[in-house]
N, C-alpha and C positions, 0 to 999 in steps of 0.2 A: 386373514392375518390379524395375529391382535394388535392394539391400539399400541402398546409399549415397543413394539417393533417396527412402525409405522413411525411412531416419534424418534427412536433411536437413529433410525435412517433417515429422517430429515435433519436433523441434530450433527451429524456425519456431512451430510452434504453441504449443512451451513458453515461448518466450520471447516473444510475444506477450502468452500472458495474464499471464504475470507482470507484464511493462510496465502491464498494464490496469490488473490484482491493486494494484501501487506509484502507480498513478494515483486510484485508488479511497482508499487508504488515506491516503494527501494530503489527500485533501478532507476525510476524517475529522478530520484534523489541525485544521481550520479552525471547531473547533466549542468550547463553551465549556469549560472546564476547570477543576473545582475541586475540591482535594486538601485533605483534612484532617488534620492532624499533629499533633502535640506542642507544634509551636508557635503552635498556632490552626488557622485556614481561610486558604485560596490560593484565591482565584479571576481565573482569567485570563483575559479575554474574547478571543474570537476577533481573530485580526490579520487583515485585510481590504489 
């Protein structure tokens, strides 16, 4: 198999799971979030 075909399908699979990887991490996004500071408590409920 030559070498530009060999890179093309790793190139293919890195950039897949990243898409997934940034897919994944989105959803995470969607979940409650409350920071605490100086200036009290932050809580932000998830945007739906």
């Amino acid at each position: 198999m030559p070498k530009a075909a060999l890179y093309t399908i790793i190139a293919v699979l890195l950039i897949g799971g990243g898409i997934v990887a940034y897919q994944q991490y989105e959803k995470e996004q969607n979940t409650l979030q409350i920071e605490v500071g100086p200036n009290g408590m932050k809580v932000d409920p998830p945007s739906r």
